[in-house]
N, C-alpha and C positions, 0 to 999 in steps of 0.2 A: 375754599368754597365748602361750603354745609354739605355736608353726604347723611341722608336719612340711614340708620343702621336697624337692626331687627336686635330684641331685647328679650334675655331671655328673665325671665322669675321663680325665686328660690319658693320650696311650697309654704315656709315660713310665710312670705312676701305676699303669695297668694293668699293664703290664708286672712291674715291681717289685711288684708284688702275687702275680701270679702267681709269679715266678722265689723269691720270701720261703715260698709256701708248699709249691714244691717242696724248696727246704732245709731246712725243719722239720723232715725226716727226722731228719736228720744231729743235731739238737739235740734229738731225743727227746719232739717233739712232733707235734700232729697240723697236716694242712695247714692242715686249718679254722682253727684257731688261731692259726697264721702269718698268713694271709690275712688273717684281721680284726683283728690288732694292724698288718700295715703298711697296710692300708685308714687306721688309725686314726691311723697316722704319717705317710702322705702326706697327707691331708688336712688342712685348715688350719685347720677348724672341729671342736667338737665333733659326733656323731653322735646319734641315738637306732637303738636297734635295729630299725626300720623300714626304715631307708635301708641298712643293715648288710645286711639281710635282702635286700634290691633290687636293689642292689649287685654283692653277690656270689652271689646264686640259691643259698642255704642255708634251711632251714627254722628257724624261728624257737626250737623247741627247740633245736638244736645250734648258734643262736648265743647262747642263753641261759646254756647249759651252758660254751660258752669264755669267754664276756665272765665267767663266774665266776671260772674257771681264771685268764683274763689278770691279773683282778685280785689274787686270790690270788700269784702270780707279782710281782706289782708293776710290770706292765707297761703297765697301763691305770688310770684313774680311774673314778670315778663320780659326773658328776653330776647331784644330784636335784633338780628341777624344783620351785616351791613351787608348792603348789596345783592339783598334778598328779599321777598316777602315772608320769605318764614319766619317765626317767632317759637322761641323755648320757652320750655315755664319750668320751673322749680318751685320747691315747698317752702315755704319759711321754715327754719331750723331751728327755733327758740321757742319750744315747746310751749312757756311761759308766755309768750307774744302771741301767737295763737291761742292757748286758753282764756286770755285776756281779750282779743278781738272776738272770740264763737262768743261769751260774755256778753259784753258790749252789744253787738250786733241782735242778741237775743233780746235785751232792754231794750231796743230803740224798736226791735221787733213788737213787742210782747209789750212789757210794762210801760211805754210812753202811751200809748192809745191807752189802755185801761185808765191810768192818769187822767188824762183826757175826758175821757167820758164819766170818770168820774167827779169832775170840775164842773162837766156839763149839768152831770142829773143832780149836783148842790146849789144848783144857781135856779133849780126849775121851781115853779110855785107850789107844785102837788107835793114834791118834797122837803120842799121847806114849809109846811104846813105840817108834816106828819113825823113826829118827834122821834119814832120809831124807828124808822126810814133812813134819817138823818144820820143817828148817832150810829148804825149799821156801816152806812158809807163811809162814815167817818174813821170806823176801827179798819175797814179795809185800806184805809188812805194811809192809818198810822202805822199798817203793819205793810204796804209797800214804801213808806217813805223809810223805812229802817230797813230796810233790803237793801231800797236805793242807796241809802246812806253808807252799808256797810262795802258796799259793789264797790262806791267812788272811790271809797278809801283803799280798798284793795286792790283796784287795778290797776292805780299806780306802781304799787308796792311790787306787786307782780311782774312786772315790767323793766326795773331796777336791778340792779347790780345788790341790794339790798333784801334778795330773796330768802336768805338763811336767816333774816331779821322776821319775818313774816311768816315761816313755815311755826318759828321760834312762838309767836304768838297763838298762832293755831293751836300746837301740843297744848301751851297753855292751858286757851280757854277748854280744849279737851280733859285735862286734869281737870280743871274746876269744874266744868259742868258734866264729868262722867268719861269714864273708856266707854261705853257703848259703840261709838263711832270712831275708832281710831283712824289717824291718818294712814294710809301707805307707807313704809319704812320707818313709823315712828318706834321707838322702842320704850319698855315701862320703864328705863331710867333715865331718861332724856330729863333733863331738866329744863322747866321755863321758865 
């Protein structure tokens, strides 16, 4: 039988907990949400919502309400306890798999509606009458459809056992198009 345990956190843990859901901003989520996926990623066990709740001084609604989100997201697990109502959750562990889902779920967030509306206001009379207008929309269309385009091809890649193939392309295009933005760990003699 499941026994709930009290959990203590290293101030590394804490820390990186705290600084993960100050950056949530930035990825168009909520802190809470940040907070309780890297609770669920520092941590080396799974949790149950109790300890979540204890943890991080959240009420038990609004950790109910993210542990949904995360999972939905594909960022968290769920598992369910036989012979209980309780339920654990844990992090996904394939850093890679999560950078590829926060991705993903940002596009479907974010870039399919602008899509969208941008289909809409080419189809309108006012602006397809005004040459101006059009060809505007237009450069916005062709410069999310190459976003789009680069996202698809890389989040497979991402995702693969074929990652040293793809970090390999990056340095790459880094070389050709400039160090300015080097990758993390890349080094100036990498070759690509």
């Amino acid at each position: 039988m499941y026994q709930p345990k009290r959990i203590s956190l290293t101030e590394s843990q804490n820390q990186l907990i705290e600084v993960w859901g100050r950056l949530a901003h930035s990825w168009g989520v909520g802190p809470t949400m940040a907070q309780i996926f890297a609770l669920l990623y520092v941590y080396p066990e799974p949790l149950d919502s109790d300890a979540i709740i204890e943890v991080l001084s959240i009420s038990r609604g609004n950790v109910s309400i993210n542990l949904r989100k995360l999972i939905e997201w594909g960022l968290i697990h769920k598992i369910d306890l036989p012979s209980t109502r309780r339920s654990l959750y844990t992090a996904e562990r394939d850093i890679w798999l999560i950078a590829s889902n926060i991705v993903r779920k940002r596009f479907e967030r974010e870039i399919a509606p602008i899509n969208a509306l941008l289909s809409e206001l080419l189809h309108r009379p006012d602006v397809q009458a005004d040459t101006h207008t059009q060809a505007s929309l237009h450069q916005i269309r062709e410069v999310l459809s190459a976003v789009n385009m680069v996202t698809q091809l890389a989040l497979p890649i991402m995702v693969t056992a074929d990652r040293d193939r793809f970090l390999k392309i990056l340095r790459h295009w880094q070389k050709r198009f400039g160090d300015a933005n080097r990758l993390p760990g890349s080094v100036s003699g990498d070759s690509g």
